[in-house]
SERO-4910 file (N, C-alpha, C, O; in steps of 0.05 Angstrom, whole numbers):
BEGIN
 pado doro    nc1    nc2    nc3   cac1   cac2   cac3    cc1    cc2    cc3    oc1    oc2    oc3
  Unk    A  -2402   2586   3195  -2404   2557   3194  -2383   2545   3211  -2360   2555   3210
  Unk    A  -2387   2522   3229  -2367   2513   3243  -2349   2490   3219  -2353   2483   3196
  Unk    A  -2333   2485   3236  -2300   2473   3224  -2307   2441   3226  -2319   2426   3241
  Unk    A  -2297   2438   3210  -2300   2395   3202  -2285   2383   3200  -2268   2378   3183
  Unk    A  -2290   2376   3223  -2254   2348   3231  -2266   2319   3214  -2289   2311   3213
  Unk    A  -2244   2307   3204  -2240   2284   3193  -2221   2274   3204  -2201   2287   3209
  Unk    A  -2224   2241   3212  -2210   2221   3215  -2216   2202   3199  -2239   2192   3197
  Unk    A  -2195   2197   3185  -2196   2170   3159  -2168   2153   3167  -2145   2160   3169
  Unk    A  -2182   2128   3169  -2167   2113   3186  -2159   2082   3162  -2178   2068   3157
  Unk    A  -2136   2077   3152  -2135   2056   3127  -2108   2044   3139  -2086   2052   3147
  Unk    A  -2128   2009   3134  -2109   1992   3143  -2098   1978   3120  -2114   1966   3106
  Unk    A  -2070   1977   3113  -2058   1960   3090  -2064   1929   3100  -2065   1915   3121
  Unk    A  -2068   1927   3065  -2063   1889   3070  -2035   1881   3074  -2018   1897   3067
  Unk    A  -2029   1859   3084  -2000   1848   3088  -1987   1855   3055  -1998   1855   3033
  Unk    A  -1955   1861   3065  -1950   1861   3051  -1955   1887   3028  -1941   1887   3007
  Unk    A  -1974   1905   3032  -1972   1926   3014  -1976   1955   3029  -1993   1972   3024
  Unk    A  -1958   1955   3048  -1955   1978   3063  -1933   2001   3056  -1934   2023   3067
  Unk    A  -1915   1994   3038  -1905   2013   3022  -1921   2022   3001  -1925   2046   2999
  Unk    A  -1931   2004   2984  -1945   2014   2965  -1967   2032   2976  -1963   2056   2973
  Unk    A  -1985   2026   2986  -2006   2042   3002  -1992   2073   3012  -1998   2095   3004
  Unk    A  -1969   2063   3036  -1963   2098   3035  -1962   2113   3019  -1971   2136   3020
  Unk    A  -1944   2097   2996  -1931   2121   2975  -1954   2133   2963  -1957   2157   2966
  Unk    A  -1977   2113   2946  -1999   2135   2945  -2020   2148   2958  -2033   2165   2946
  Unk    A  -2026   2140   2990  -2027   2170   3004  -2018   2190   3008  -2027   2210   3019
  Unk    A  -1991   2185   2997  -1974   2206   3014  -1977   2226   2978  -1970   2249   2979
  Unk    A  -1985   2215   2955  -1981   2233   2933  -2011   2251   2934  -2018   2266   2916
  Unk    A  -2027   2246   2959  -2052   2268   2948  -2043   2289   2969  -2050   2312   2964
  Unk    A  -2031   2284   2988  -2026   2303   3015  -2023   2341   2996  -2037   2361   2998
  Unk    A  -2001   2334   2981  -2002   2364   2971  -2014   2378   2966  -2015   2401   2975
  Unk    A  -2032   2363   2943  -2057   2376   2933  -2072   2382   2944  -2081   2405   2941
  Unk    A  -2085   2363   2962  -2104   2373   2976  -2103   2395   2996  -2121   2411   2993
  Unk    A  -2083   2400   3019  -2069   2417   3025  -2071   2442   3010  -2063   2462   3023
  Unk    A  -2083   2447   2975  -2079   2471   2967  -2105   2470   2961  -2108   2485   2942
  Unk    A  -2131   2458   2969  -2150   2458   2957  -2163   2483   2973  -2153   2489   2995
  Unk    A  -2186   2498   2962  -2201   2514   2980  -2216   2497   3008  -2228   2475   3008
  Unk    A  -2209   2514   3030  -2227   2505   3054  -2212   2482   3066  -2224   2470   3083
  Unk    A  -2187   2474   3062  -2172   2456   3074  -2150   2477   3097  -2136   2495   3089
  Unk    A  -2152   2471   3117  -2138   2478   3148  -2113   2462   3152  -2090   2467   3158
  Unk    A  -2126   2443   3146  -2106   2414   3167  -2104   2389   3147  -2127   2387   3138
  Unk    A  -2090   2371   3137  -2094   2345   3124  -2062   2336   3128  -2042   2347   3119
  Unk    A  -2063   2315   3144  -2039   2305   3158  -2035   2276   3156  -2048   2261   3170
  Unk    A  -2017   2266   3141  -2018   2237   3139  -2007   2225   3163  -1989   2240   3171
  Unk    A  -2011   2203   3178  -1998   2191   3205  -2003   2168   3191  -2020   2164   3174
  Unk    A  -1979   2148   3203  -1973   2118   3203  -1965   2107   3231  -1951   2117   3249
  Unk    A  -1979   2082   3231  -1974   2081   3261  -1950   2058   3268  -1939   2043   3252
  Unk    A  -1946   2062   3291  -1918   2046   3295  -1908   2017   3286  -1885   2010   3288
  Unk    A  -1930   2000   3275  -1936   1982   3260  -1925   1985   3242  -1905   1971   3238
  Unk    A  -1932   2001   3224  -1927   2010   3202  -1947   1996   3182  -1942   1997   3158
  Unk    A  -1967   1983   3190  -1994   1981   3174  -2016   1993   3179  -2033   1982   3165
  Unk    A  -2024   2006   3188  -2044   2030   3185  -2039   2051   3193  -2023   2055   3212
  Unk    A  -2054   2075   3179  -2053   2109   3164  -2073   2118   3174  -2095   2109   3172
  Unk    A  -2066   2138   3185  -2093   2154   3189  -2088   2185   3175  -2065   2196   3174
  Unk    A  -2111   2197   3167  -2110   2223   3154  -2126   2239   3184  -2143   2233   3201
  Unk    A  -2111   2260   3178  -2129   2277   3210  -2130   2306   3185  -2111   2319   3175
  Unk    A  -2164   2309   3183  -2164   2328   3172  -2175   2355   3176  -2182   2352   3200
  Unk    A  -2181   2378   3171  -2187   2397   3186  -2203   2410   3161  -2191   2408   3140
  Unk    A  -2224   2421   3160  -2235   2441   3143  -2257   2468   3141  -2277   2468   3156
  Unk    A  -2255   2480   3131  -2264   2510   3138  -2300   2499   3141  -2314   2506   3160
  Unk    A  -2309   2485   3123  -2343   2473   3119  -2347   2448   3116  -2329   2434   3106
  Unk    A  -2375   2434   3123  -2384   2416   3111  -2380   2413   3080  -2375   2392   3068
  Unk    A  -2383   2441   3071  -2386   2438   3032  -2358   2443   3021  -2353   2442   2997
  Unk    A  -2338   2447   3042  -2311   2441   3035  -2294   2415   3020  -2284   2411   2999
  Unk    A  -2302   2395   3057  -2297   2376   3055  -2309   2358   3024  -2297   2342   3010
  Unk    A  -2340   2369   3021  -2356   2359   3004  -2344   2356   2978  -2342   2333   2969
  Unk    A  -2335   2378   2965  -2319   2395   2942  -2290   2373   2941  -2281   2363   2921
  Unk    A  -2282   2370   2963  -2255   2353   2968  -2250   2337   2962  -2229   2333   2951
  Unk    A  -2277   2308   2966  -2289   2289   2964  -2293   2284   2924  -2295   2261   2916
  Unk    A  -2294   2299   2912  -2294   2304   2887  -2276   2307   2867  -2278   2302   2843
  Unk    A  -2262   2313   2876  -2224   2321   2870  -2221   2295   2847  -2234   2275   2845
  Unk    A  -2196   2306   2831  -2190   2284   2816  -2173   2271   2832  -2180   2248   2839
  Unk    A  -2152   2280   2840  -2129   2272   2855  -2143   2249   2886  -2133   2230   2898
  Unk    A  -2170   2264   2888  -2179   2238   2913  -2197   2209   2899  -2203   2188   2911
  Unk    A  -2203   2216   2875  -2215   2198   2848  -2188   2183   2866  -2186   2170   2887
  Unk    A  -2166   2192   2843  -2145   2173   2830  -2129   2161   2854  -2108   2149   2849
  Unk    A  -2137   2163   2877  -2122   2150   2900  -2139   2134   2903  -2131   2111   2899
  Unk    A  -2167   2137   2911  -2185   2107   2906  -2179   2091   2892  -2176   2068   2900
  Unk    A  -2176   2094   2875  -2177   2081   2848  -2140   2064   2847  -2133   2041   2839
  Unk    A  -2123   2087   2858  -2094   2063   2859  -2093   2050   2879  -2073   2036   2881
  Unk    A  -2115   2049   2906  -2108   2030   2926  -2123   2014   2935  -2119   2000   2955
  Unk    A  -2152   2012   2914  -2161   1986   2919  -2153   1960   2924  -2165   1940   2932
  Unk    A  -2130   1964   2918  -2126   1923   2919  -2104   1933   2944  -2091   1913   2950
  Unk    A  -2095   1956   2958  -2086   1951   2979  -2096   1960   3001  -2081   1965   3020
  Unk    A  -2119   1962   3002  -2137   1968   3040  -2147   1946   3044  -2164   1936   3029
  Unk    A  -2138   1933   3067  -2154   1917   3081  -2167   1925   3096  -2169   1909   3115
  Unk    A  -2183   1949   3099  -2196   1956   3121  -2201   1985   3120  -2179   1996   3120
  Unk    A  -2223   2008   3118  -2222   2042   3127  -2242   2044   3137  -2260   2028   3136
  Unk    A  -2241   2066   3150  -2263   2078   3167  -2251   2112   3168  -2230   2125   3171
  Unk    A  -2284   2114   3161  -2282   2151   3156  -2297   2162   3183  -2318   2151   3189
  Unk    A  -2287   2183   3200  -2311   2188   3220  -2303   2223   3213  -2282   2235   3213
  Unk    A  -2334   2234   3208  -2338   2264   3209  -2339   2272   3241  -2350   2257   3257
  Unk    A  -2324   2297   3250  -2323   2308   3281  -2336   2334   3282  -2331   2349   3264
  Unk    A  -2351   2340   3301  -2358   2373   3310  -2346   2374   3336  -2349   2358   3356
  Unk    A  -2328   2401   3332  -2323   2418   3365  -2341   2415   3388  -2355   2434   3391
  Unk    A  -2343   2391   3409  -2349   2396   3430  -2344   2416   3450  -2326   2408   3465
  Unk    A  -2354   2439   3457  -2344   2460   3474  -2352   2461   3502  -2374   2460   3511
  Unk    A  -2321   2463   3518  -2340   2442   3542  -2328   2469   3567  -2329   2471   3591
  Unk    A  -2315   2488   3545  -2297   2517   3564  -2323   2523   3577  -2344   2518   3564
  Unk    A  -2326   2535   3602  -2342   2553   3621  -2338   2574   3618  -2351   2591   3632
***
């Protein structure tokens, strides 16, 4: 099965861009130990109001399984009232070698 890139891209509302990191930054571990995880990398951009996750995974039914997690529950769930803004985009390997 080929490999499943994620970009998850979350913009804080004014004003709650500490808060917002700190609980992205508390699922990074876990997930990192979940089955079928490669890559999950938190980035902040020079702003310092929007995060992007760059993620990497062994399957589609990885990511899927991931998506389920308590620990990705309970981060929804603590940063509703601080995203102003996300966007999730799924990636496949373009192979463009000769």
């Amino acid at each position: 099965m080929a490999l499943t890139y994620v970009s998850a891209s979350i913009m804080a509302k004014d004003g709650c861009e500490a808060a917002l990191e700190a609980e992205l930054n508390k699922v990074v571990a876990p997930v990192r130990a979940e089955a079928g995880c490669i890559r999950y990398d938190l980035h902040r951009s020079e702003y310092g109001n929007a995060f992007l996750f760059y993620e990497i995974w062994e399957s589609p039914a990885h990511l899927a399984a991931h998506g389920k997690t308590p620990h990705i529950a309970a981060m929804h769930a603590a940063t509703t009232d601080l995203v102003a803004d996300k966007s999730v985009n799924i990636w496949e390997a373009v192979d463009v070698a000769e």
